[in-house]
N, C-alpha and C positions, 0 to 999 in steps of 0.2 A: 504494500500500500504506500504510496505518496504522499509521506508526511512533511513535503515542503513547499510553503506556497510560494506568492509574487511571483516578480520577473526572475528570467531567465540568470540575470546579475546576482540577485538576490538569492535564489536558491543557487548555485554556481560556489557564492561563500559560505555558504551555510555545508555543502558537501564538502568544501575544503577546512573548515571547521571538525565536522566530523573524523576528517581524515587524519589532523596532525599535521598540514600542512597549513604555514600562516599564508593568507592572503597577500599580506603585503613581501611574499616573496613571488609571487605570480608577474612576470615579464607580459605575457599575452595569455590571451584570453578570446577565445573567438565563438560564434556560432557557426556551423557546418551542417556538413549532410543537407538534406532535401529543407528545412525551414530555412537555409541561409539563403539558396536560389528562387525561393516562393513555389517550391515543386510539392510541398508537402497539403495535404490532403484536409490539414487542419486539427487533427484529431490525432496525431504522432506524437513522439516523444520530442525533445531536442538534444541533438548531437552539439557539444562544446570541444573546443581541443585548446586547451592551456598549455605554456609554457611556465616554469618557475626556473629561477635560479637558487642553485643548492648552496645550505650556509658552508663556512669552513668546513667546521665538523662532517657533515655529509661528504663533503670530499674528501677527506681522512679515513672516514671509518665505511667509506663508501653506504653509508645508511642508504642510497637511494637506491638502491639494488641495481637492477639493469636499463633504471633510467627512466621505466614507465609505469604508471599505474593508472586503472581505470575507478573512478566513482560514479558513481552510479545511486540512483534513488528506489531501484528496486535490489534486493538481496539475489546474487546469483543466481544464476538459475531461474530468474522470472521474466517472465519477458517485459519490455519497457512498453507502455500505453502511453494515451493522453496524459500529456503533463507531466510525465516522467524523463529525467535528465540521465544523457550517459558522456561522461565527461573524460576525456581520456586526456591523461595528464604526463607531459614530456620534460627531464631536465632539460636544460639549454643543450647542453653538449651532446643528447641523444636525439634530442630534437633537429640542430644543425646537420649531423650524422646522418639523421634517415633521408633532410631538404636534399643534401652534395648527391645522394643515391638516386632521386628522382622518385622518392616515396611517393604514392598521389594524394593521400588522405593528408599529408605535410602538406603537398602541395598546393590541396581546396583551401585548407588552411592559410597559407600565405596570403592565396588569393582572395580574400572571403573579404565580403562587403564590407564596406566601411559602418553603416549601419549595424551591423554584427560585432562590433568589436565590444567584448565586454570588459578588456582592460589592453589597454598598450602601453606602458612605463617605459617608455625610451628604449624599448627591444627593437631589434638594429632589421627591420624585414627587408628593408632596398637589399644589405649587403645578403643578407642569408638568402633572397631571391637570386641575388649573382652568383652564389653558387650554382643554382641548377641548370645551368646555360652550358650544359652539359651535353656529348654523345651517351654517356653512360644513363643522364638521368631521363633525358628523351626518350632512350631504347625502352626507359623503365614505363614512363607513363602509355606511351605508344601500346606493351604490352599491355597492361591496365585496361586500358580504351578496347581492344581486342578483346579482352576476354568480358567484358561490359555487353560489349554490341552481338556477343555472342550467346552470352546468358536473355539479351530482350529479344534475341531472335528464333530460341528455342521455345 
């Protein structure tokens, strides 16, 4: 059940709350998936992709594990409804890592409305965009789009 209400902002800190993670280490913050292009049906969940910068400690003792973690307002294993938030949350350095690769859900990300930004604190998107100006991260999203157009044609 969806124990969080308001905006998309609003519940977004409240799941980083939850987490352990303070907000005010959140770099970006975006809305994605089908609400950020107006594709969505109305009655979906919302897909967010934050970046945070990890304190010293974190990088010491590697507390962030392998750099990502998902929040979520439903407990595993349930599927997300109406009003429900699925947040997938990237260190910087894992973040940057997947943009250079030509990940594409980084990449919606990057790209994501202005309208949709639910935090931007001087996180650097021009230059992390100049990474992907890539043969390798092209080859990547190009696959992507392939297997997309192939899944809505089956």
């Amino acid at each position: 059940m969806n124990t969080i209400g308001g905006s998309p902002l609003q519940r977004a800190r409240e799941l980083f709350a939850r987490s352990g993670v303070p907000w005010e280490r959140v770099a970006f913050a975006a809305v994605t998936g089908s609400r950020a292009y107006g594709l969505s049906a109305g009655g979906g969940d919302t897909d967010i992709t934050a970046v945070w910068t990890e304190s010293y400690r974190d990088l010491v003792t590697r507390a962030a594990g392998k750099g990502a973690l998902m929040l979520r307002t439903q407990p595993d294993g349930v599927r997300s409804g109406p009003g429900d938030i699925d947040m997938q949350v990237y260190t910087v350095r894992h973040f940057v890592r997947l943009a250079a690769g030509g990940n594409p859900s980084i990449l919606a990300a990057l790209f994501s409305p202005t309208d949709g930004l639910l935090a931007d604190h001087g996180f650097p998107r021009g230059e992390v965009i100049a990474l992907t100006r890539s043969r390798r991260a092209g080859s990547a999203f190009l696959g992507y789009l392939d297997s997309q157009l192939r899944r809505w044609e089956d």
